[in-house]
Every structure is written in structure tokens, then in C-alpha cells.
C-alpha positions as CSV (number, residue, x, y, z in Angstrom):
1,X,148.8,-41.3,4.7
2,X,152.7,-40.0,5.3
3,X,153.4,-37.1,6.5
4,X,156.9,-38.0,8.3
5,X,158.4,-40.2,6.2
6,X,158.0,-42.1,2.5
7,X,156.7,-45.5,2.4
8,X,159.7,-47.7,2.5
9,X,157.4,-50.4,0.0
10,X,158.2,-49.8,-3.8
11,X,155.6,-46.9,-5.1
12,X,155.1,-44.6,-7.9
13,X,153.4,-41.0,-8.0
14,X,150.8,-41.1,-9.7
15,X,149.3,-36.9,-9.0
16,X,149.1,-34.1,-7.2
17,X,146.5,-33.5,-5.0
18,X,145.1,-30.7,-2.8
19,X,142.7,-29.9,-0.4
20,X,141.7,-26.5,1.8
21,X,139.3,-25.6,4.1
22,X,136.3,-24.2,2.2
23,X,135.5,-21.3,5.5
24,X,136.9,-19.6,8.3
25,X,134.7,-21.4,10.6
26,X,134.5,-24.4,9.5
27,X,137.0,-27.7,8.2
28,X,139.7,-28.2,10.8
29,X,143.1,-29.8,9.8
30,X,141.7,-33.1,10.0
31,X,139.0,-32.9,8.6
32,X,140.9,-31.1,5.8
33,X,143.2,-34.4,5.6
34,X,140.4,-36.5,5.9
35,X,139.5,-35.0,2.3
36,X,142.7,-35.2,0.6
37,X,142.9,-38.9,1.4
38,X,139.1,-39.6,0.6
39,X,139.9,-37.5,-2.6
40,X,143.5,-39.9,-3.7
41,X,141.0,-42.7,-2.5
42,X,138.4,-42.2,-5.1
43,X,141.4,-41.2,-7.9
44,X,142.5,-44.8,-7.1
45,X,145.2,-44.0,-5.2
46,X,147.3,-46.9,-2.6
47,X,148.0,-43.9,-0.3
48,X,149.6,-40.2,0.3
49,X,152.4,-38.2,1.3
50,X,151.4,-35.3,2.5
51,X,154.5,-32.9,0.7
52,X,153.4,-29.3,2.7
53,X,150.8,-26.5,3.1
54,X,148.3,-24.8,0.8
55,X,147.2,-21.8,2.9
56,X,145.7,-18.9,1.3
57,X,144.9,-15.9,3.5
58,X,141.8,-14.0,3.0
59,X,140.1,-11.1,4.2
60,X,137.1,-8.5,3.7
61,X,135.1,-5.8,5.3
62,X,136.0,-2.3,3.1
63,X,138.7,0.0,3.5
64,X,138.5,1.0,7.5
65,X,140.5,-0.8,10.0
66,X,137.7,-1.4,12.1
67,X,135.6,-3.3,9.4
68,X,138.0,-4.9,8.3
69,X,139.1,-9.1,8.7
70,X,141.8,-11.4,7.6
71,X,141.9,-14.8,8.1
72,X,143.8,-18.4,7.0
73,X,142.7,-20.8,5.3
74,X,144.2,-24.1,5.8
75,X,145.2,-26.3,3.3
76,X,147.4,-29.4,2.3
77,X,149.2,-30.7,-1.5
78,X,149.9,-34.1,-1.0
79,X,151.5,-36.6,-4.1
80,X,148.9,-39.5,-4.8
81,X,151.0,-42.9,-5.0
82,X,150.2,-46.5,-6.0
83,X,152.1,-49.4,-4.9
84,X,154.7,-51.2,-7.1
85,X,154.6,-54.2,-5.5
86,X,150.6,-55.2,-5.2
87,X,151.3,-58.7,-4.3
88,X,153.0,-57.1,-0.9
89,X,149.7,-55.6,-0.5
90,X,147.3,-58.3,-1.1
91,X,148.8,-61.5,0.4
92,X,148.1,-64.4,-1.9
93,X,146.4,-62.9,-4.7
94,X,147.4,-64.1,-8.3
95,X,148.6,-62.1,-11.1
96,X,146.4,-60.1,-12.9
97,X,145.0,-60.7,-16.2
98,X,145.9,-58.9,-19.0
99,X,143.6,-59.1,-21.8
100,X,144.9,-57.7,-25.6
């Protein structure tokens, strides 16, 4: 995962991703993060760079001010990249086969 810098190793971008928390109580930014990576992970992904936030604000309780709540809800886009150079990445492996 990137969130400073790009990965100086040959990559493509492959998606978009996103992740958010799903309550006001609940997911904290790491655990949100921890999602978006598992997420690119299952998509196949090498890795991610975390681009900015995807926070939506929400809120409830009627039409007085005493009632009433707003919260934050914190979420993450992030571009889903795969490695150019898999060699780099997998120290002696061999080519891959390509069957036609």
C-alpha cells in the first residue's frame, strides 16, 4: 500500500477502488484501509495507492436541533496496480506460459 509516494517498480492501473466505513461507531481508518487492500487483493491486484478521501457526512433525528445528529463517515479511493515487471517480484521464476 502507497499512500506517500508511487512505487518506483514499473506498474499499471488496473481499477479504482473504494472503501468507507459502514457506521458511526464502528470501522476506524485502519480498519477501513485494511479493506481496501484485502478488497484490490482479491481483484488480483500487486498493491495500491491510496489517491484521497471518500467521506460522506450523514445525519438524522427530525427537524429540531435537539434531536438532531451529523456525523462522518470515513472513507478512502485508492487505484488498484499490478506490477510490470513480475520477474522483479518473484526472484527466479520463469516466464509464463502462454497457451493459444
Amino acid at each position: 500500500m502507497y499512500t506517500a509516494s508511487r512505487p518506483e517498480r514499473p506498474f499499471v492501473e488496473v481499477g479504482l477502488i473504494e472503501a468507507q466505513q459502514n457506521t458511526i461507531y464502528g470501522d476506524g481508518a485502519v480498519t477501513v484501509l485494511e479493506k481496501l487492500r484485502a478488497h484490490a487483493a482479491e481483484q488480483g491486484c500487486d498493491a495500491i495507492i491510496v489517491t484521497g478521501s471518500n467521506d460522506a457526512v450523514v445525519g438524522g433525528g427530525g427537524g429540531n436541533a435537539a434531536g438532531s445528529w451529523i456525523a462522518t463517515l470515513h472513507g478512502y479511493r485508492a487505484s488498484c496496480i499490478m506490477y510490470r515487471d513480475w520477474q522483479w517480484i518473484r526472484p527466479g521464476a520463469s516466464a509464463p506460459v502462454v497457451s493459444r
